[in-house]
VODOPA-616950 format. One record per residue: residue in one letter; x, y, z of N, C-alpha, C in turn. Coordinates in steps of 0.05 Angstrom, whole numbers, plus 5000, padded with zeros to 4 digits. Layout:
// residues N
PT  type   n.X   n.Y   n.Z  ca.X  ca.Y  ca.Z   c.X   c.Y   c.Z
PT     a     X     Y     Z     X     Y     Z     X     Y     Z
...
END
This chain:
// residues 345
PT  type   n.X   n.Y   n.Z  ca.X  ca.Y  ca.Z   c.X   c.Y   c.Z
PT     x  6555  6104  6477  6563  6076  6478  6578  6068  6452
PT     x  6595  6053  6455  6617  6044  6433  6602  6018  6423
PT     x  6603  6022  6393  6591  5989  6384  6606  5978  6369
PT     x  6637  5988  6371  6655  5971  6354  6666  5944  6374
PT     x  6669  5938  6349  6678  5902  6361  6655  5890  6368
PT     x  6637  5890  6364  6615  5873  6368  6622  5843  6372
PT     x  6605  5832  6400  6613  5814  6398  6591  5792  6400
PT     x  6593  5772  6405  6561  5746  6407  6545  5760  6429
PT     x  6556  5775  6458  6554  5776  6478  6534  5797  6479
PT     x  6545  5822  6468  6538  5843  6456  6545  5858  6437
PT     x  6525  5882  6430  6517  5895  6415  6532  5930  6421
PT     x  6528  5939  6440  6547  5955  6451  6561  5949  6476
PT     x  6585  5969  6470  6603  5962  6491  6603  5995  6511
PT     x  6617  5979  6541  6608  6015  6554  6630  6032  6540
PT     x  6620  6056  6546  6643  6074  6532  6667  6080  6545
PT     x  6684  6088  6536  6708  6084  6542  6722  6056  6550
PT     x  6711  6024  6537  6719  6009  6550  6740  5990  6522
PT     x  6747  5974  6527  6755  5952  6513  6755  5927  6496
PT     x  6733  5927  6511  6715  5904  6500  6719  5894  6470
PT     x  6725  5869  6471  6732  5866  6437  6759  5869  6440
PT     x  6786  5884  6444  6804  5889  6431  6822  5863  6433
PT     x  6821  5843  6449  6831  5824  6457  6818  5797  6453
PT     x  6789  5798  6431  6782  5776  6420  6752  5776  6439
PT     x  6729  5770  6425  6701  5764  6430  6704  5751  6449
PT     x  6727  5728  6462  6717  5715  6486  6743  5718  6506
PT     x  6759  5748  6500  6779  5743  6518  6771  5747  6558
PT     x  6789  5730  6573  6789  5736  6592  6802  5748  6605
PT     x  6833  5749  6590  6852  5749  6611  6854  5782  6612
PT     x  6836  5807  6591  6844  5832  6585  6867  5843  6589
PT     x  6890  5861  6603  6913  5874  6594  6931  5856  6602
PT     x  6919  5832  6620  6938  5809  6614  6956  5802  6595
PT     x  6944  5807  6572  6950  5787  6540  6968  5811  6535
PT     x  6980  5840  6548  7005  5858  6547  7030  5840  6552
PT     x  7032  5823  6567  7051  5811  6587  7074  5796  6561
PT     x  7078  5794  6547  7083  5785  6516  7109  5778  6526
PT     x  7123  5763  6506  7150  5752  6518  7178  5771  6517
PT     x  7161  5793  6502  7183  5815  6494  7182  5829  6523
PT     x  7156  5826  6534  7156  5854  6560  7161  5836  6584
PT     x  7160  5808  6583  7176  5791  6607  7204  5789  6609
PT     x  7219  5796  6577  7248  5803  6582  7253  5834  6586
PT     x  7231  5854  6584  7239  5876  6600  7243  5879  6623
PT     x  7216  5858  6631  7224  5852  6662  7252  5846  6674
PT     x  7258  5824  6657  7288  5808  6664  7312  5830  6670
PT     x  7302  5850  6644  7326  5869  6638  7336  5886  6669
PT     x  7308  5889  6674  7316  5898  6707  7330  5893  6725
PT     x  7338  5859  6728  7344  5854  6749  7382  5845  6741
PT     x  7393  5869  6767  7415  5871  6759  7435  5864  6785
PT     x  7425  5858  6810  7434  5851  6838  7427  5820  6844
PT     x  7405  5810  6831  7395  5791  6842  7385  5788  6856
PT     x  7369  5809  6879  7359  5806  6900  7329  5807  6906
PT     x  7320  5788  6913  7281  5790  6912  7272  5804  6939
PT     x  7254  5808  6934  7230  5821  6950  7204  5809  6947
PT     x  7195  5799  6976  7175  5784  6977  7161  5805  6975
PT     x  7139  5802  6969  7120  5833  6974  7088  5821  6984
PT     x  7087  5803  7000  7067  5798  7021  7068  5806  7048
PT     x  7043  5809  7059  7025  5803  7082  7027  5779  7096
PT     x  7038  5764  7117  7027  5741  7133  6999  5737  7122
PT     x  6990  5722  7122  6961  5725  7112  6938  5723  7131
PT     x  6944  5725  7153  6929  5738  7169  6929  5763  7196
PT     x  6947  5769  7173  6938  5800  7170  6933  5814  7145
PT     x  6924  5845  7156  6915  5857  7175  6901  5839  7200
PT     x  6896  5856  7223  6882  5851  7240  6855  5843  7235
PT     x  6844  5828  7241  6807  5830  7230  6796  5849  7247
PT     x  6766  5857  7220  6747  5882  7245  6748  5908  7228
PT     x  6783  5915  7215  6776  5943  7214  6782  5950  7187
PT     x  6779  5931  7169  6769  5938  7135  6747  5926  7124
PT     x  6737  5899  7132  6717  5892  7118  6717  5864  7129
PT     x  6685  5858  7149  6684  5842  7172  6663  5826  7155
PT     x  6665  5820  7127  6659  5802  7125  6671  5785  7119
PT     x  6708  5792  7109  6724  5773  7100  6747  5769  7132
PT     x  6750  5741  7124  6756  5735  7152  6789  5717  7152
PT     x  6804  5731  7167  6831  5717  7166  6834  5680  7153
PT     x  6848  5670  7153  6852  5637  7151  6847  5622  7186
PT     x  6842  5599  7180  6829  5581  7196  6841  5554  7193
PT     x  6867  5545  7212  6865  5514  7215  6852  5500  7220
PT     x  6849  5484  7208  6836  5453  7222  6851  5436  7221
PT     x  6849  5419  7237  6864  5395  7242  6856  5370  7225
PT     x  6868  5352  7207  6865  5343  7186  6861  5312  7202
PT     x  6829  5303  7197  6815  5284  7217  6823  5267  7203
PT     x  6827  5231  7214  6840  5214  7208  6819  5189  7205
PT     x  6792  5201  7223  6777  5182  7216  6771  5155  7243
PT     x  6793  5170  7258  6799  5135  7281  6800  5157  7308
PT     x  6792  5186  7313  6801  5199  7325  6821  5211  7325
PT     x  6835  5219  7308  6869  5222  7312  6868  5243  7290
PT     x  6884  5255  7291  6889  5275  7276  6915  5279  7259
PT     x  6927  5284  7232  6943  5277  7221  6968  5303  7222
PT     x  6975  5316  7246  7001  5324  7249  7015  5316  7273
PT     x  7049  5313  7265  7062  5302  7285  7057  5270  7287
PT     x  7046  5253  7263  7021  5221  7271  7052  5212  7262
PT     x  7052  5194  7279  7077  5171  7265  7059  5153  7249
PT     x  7065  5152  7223  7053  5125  7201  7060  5098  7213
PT     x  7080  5094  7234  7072  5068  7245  7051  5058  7261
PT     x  7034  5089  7265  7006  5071  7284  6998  5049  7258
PT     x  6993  5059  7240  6980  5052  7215  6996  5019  7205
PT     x  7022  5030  7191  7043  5010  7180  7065  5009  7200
PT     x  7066  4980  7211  7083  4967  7228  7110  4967  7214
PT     x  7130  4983  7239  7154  4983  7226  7158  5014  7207
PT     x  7147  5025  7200  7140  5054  7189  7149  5070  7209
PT     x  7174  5094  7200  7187  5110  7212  7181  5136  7205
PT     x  7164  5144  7191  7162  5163  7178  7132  5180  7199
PT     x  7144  5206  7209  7120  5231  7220  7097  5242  7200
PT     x  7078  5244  7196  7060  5261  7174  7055  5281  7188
PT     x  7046  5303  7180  7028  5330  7183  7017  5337  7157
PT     x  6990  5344  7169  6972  5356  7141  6949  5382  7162
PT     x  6944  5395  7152  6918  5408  7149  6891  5418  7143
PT     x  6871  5424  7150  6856  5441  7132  6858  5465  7132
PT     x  6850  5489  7117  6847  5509  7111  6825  5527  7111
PT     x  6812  5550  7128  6786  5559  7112  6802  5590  7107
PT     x  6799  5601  7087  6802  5628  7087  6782  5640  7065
PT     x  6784  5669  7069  6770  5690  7051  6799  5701  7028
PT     x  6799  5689  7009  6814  5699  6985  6831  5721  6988
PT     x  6810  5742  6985  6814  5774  6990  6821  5779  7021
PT     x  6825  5765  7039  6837  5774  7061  6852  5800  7066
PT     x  6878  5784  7049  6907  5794  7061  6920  5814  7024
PT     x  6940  5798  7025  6948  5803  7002  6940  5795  6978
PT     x  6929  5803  6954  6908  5791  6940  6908  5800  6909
PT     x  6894  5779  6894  6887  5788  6874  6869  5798  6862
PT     x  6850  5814  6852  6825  5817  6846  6829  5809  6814
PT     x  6809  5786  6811  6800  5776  6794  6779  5787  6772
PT     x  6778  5795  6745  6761  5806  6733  6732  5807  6740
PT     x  6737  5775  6752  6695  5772  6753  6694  5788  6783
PT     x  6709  5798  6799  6705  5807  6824  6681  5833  6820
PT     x  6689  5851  6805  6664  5878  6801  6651  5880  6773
PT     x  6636  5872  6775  6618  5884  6744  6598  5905  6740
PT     x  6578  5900  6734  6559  5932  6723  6538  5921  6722
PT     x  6525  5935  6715  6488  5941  6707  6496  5950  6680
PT     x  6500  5944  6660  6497  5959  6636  6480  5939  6615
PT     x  6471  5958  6592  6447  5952  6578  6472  5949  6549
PT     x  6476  5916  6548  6492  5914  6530  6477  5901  6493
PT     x  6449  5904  6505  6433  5890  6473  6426  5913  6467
PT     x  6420  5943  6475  6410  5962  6466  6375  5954  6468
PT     x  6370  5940  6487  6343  5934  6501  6330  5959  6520
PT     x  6349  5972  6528  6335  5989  6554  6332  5973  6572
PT     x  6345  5956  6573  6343  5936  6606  6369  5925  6617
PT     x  6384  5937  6636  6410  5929  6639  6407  5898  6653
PT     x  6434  5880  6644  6441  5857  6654  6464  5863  6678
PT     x  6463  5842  6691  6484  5842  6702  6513  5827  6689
PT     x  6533  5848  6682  6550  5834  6658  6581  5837  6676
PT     x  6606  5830  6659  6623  5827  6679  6644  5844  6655
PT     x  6666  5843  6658  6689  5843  6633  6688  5829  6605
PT     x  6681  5844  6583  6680  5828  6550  6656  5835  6551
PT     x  6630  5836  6567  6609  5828  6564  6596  5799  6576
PT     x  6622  5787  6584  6618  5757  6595  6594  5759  6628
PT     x  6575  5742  6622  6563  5743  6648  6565  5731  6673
PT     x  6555  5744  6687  6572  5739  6724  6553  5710  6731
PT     x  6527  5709  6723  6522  5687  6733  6505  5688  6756
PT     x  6498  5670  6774  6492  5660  6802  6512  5658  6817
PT     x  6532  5639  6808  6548  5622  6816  6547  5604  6829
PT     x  6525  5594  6813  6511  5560  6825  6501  5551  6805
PT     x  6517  5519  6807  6509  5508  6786  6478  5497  6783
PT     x  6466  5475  6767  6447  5472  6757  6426  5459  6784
PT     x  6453  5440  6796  6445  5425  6821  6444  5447  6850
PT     x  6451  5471  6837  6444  5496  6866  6474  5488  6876
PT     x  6499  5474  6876  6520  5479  6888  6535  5512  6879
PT     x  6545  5518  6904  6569  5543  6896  6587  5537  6874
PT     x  6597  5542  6858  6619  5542  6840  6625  5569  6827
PT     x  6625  5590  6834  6630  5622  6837  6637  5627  6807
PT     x  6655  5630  6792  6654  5660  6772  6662  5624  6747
PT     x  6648  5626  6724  6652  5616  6713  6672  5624  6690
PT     x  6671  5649  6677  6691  5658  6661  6718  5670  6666
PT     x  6707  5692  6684  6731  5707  6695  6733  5712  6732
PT     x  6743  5684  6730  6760  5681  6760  6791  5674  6750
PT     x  6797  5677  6775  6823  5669  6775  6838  5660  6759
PT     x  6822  5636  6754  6839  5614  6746  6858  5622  6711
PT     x  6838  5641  6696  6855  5648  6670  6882  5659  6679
PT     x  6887  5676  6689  6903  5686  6706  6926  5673  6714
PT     x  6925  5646  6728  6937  5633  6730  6952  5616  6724
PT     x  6937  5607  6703  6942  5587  6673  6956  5597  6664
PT     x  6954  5630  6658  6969  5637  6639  6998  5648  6651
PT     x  6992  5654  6670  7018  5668  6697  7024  5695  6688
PT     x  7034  5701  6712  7034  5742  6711  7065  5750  6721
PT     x  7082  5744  6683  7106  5757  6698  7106  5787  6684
PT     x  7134  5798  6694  7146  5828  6668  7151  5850  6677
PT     x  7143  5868  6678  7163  5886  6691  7143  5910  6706
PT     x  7156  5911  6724  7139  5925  6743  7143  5941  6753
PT     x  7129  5968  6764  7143  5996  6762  7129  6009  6786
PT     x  7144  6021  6802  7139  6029  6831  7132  6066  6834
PT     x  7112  6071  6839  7109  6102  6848  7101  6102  6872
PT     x  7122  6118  6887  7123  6124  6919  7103  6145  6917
PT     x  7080  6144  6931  7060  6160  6941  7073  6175  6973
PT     x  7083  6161  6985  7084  6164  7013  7110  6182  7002
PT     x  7130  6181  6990  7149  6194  6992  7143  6218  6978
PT     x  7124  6222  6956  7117  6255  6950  7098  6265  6975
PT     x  7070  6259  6972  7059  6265  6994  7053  6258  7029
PT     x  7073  6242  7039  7066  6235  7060  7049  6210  7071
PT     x  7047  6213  7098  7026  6191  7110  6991  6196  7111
PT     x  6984  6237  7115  6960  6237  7110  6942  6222  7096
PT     x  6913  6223  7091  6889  6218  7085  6886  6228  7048
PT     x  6897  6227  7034  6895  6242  7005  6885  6230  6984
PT     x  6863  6242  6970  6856  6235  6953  6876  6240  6921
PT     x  6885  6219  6907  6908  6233  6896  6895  6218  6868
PT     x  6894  6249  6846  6882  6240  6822  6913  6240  6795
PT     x  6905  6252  6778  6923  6237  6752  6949  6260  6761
PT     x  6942  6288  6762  6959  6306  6767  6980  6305  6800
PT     x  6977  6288  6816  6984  6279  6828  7002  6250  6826
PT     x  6988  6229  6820  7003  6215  6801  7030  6216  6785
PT     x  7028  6250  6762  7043  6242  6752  7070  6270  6773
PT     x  7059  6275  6792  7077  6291  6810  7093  6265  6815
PT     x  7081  6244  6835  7093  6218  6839  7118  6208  6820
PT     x  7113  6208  6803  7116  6202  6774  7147  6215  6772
PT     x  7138  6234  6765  7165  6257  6764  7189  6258  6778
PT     x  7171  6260  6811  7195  6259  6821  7224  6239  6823
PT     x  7209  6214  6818  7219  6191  6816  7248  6182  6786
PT     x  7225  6204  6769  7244  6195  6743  7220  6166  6738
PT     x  7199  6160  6741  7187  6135  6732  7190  6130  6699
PT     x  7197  6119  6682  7203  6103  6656  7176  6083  6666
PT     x  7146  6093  6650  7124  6067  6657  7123  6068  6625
PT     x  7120  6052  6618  7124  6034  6586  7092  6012  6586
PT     x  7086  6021  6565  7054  5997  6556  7067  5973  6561
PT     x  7047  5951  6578  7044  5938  6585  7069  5933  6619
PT     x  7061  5953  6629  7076  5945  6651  7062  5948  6673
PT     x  7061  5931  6692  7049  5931  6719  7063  5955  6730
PT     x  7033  5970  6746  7046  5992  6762  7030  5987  6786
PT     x  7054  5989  6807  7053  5983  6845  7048  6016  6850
PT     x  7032  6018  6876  7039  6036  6887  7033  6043  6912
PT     x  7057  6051  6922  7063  6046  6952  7051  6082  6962
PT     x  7037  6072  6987  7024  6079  7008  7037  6086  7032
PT     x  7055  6067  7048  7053  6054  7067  7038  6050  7084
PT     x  7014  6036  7069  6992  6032  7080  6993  6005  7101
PT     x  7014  5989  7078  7006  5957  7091  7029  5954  7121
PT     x  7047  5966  7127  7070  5971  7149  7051  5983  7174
PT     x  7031  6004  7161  7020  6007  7183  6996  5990  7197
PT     x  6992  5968  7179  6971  5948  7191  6987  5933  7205
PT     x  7018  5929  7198  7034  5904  7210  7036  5911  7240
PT     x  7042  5949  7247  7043  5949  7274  7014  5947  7290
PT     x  6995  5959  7262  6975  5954  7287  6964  5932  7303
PT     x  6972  5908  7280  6970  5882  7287  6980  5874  7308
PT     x  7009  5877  7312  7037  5869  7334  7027  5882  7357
PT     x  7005  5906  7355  7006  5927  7380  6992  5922  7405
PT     x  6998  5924  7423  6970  5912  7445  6950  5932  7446
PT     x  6958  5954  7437  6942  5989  7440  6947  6008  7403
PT     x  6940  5987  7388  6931  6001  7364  6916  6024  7363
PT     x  6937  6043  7343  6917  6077  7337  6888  6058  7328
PT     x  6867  6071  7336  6835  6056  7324  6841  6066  7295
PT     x  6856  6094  7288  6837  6098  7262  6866  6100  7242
PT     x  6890  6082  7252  6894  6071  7231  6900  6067  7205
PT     x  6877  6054  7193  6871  6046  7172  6854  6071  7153
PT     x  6852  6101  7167  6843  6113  7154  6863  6136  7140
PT     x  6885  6127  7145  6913  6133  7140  6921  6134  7107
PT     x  6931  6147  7090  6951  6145  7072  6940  6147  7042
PT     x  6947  6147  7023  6947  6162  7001  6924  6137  6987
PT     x  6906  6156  6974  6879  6133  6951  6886  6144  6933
PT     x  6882  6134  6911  6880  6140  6880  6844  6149  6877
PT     x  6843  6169  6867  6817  6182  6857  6803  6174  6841
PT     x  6791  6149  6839  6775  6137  6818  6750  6152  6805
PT     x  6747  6181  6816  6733  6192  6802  6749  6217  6779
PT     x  6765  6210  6784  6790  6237  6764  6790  6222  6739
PT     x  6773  6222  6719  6762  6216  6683  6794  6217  6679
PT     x  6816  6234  6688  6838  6242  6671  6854  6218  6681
PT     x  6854  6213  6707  6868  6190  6718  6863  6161  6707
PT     x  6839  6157  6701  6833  6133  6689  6836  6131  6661
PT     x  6838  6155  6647  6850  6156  6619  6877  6151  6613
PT     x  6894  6167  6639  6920  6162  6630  6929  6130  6635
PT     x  6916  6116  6652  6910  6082  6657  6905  6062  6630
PT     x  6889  6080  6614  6890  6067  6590  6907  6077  6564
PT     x  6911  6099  6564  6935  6111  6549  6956  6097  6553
PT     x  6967  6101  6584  6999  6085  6581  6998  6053  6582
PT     x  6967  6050  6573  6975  6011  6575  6983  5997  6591
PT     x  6975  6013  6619  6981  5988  6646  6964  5961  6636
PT     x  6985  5936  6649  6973  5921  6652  6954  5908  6666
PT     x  6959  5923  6688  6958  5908  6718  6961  5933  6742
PT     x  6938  5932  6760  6958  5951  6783  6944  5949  6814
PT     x  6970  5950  6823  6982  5939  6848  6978  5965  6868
PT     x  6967  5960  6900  6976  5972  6912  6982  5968  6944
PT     x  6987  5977  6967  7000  5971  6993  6976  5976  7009
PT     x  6950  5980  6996  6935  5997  7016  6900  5977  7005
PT     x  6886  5973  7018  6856  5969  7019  6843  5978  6999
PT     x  6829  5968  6986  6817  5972  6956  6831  5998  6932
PT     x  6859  6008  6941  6871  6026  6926  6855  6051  6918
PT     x  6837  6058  6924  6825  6076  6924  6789  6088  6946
PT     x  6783  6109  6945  6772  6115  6960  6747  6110  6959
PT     x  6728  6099  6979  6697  6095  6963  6684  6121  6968
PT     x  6666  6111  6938  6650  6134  6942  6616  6132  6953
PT     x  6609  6146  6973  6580  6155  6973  6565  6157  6957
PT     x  6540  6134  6954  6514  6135  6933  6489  6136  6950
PT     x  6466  6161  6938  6442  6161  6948  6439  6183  6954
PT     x  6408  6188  6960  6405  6217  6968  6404  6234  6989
PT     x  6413  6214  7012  6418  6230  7029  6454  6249  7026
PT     x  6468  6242  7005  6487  6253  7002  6484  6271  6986
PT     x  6465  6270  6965  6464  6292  6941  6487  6277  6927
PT     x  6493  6260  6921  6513  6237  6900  6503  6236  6879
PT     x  6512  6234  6849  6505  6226  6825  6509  6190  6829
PT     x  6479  6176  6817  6491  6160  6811  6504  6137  6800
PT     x  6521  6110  6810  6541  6107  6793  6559  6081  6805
PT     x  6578  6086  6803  6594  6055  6823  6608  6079  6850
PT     x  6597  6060  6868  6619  6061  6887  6644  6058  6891
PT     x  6655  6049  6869  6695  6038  6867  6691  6042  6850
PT     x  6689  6066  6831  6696  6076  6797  6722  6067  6793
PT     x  6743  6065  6809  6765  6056  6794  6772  6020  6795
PT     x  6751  6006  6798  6746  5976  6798  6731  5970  6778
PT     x  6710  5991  6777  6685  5983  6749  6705  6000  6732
PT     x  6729  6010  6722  6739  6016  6699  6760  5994  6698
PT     x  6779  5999  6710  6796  5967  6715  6781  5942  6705
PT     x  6765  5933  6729  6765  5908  6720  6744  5901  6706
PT     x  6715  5912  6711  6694  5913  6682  6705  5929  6669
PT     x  6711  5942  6653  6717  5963  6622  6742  5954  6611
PT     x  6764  5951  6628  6781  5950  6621  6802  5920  6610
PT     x  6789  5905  6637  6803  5885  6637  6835  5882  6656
PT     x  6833  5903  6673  6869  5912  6687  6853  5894  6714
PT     x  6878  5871  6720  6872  5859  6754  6882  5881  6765
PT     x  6875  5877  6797  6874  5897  6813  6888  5886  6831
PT     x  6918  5890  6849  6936  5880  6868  6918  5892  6892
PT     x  6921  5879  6924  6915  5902  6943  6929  5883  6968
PT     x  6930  5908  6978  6950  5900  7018  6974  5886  6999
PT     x  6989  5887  6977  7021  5886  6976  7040  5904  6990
PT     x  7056  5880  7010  7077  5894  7022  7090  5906  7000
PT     x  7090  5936  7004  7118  5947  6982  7139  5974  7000
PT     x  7145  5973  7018  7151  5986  7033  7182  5970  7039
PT     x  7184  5955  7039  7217  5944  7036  7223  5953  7005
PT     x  7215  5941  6989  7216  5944  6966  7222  5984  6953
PT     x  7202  5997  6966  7202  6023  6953  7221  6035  6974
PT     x  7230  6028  6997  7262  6041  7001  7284  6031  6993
PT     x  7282  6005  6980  7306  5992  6971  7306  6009  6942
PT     x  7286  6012  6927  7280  6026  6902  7293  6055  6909
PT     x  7278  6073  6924  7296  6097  6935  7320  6099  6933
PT     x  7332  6091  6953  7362  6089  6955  7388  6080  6935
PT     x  7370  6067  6915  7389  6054  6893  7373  6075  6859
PT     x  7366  6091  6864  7354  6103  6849  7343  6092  6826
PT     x  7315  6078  6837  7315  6061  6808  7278  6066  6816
PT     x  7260  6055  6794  7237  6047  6803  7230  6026  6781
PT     x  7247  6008  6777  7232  5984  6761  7235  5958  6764
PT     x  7222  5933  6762  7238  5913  6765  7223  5892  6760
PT     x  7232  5866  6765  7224  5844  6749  7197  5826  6778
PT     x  7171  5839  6755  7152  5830  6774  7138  5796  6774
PT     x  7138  5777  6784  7133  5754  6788  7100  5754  6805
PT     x  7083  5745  6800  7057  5744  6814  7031  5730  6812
PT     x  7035  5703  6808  7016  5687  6789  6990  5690  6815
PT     x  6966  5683  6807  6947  5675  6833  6947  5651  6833
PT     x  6928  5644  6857  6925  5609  6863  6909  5600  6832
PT     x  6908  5580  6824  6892  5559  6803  6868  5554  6816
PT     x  6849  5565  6826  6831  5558  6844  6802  5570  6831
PT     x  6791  5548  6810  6766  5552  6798  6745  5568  6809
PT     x  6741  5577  6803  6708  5594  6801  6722  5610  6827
PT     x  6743  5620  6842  6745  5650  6853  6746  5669  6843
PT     x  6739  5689  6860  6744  5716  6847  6767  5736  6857
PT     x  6776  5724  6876  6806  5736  6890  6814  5710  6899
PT     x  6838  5728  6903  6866  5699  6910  6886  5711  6928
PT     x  6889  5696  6942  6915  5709  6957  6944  5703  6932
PT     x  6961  5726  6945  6983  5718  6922  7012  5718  6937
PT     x  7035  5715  6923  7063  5721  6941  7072  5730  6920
PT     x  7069  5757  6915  7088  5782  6889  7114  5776  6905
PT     x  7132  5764  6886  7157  5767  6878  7180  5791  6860
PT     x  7186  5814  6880  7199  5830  6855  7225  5827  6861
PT     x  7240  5827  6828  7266  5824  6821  7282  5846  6826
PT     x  7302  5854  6834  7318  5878  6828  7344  5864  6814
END
């Protein structure tokens, strides 16, 4: 265990993590890379002018076949109180002589649906940060996760590290694309650092400290047909390239080259792992590359970004970098956000 940087919070920090380097109460972790010098690297990129949305409809995927507890978006019809409902309403029921139509809505959705952000407070740990022999439940910094209910028992979800730092502070600068699908294909692969930097290579990638790194799958193209399909493959979604959150070398080179941030086209970006004994598993986290990210490290986590327009337009013009735009919603106490990544070419 590391006990430098001590902070109010704790006493040690986990090993290999960060904790401290960004200030006793930071939230925003490799956020605070994003500096104004690496938002005009970003800029430097963009030499056509042409954007790339890099979302999901947001309801999609299909529901059912990644995780049936998060659930597409939900209209409601925005009640008026008199029976009536406020889209298409002429304001002259109301004000006589009033020419003017309104529409409004409500909304229910699950954050993490579609295209998303993972928020620091999203995965934390069990670690024993007083040197008690009794682990807390702790989050990123050492900051604690909480209930997420306030005093009166209402919900009000992640008090330190949700969203909202994130957003305040906004997520631009330069952003850098490794085609998975184009070294290895559409198979099932577990792909660790040595893979990676095959990716890497072939591309010619220039990844520079503090730059957001995307990486395309084409994972999220194949949810779009399964969606459109009347006769979807079932299995899908068991399709296309993970990053190996158990490869120590992969998550080192993550903190070596000073990502900020990382993005990908595919469902939690990496593969879960099996805990317990009917597997014969050591154990540990099930998303090792979430509890290093976003507890140890402080790196948000992109997921289901369309980048499949994007990484053939990158192909073809031989480039892999560009000016990444991606703030989350301002939406207190979440722990994911839907987002609309904006990249520059």
């Amino acid at each position: 265990m590391d006990m430098q940087t001590a902070s109010p919070r704790w006493i040690r920090r986990p090993e290999g993590s960060n904790w401290g380097a960004f200030g006793p109460d930071d939230r925003l972790g490799r956020l605070n890379l994003l500096t104004p010098a690496k938002v005009l690297e970003g800029m430097a990129e963009v030499r056509e002018g042409r954007i790339f949305s890099l979302t999901l409809p947001l309801d999609r995927p299909a529901p059912g076949r990644l995780n049936a507890r998060r659930l597409p978006p939900r209209l409601h019809p925005h009640e008026r109180g008199n029976g009536s409902i406020t889209f298409a309403y002429p304001i002259g029921h109301d004000m006589l002589g009033a020419t003017d139509v309104f529409s409004d809505e409500d909304v229910t959705l699950s954050p993490q649906y579609s295209t998303q952000w993972d928020a620091l407070g999203h995965v934390g740990s069990l670690f024993d940060a007083d040197g008690t022999g009794r682990p807390r439940v702790l989050g990123y910094n050492g900051h604690a996760l909480g209930s997420g209910r306030s005093t009166e028992g209402h919900f009000i979800g992640a008090e330190a590290l949700s969203v909202l730092p994130m957003a305040m502070r906004g997520i631009q600068g330069r952003g850098v694309l490794l085609d998975l699908q184009r070294t290895f294909g559409d198979g099932r692969r577990a792909i660790g650092y040595d893979g990676l930097m095959r990716a890497a290579d072939a591309s010619g990638a220039d990844i520079r400290p503090g730059d957001m790194l995307c990486v395309h799958t084409g994972f999220s193209e194949r949810a779009m047909l399964a969606a459109s399909s009347s006769d979807p493959d079932p299995n899908w979604h068991l399709e296309g390239a993970v990053l190996d959150g158990t490869d120590d070398r992969l998550l080192r080179w993550l903190d070596d080259a000073g990502i900020a941030a990382l993005a990908a086209d595919n469902h939690a970006i990496e593969a879960r792992r099996e805990i317990g004994p009917d597997c014969g598993c050591a154990d540990g986290a099930v998303l090792p590359l979430h509890e290093f990210c976003l507890f140890k490290m402080g790196i948000p986590m992109g997921e289901l970004w369309r980048l499949t327009p994007l990484a053939l337009w990158l192909r073809q013009a031989r480039r892999n970098a560009f000016l990444l735009t991606a703030p989350p919603l301002a939406l207190p106490g979440a722990v994911g956000s839907p987002v609309t990544p904006i990249a520059t070419v």
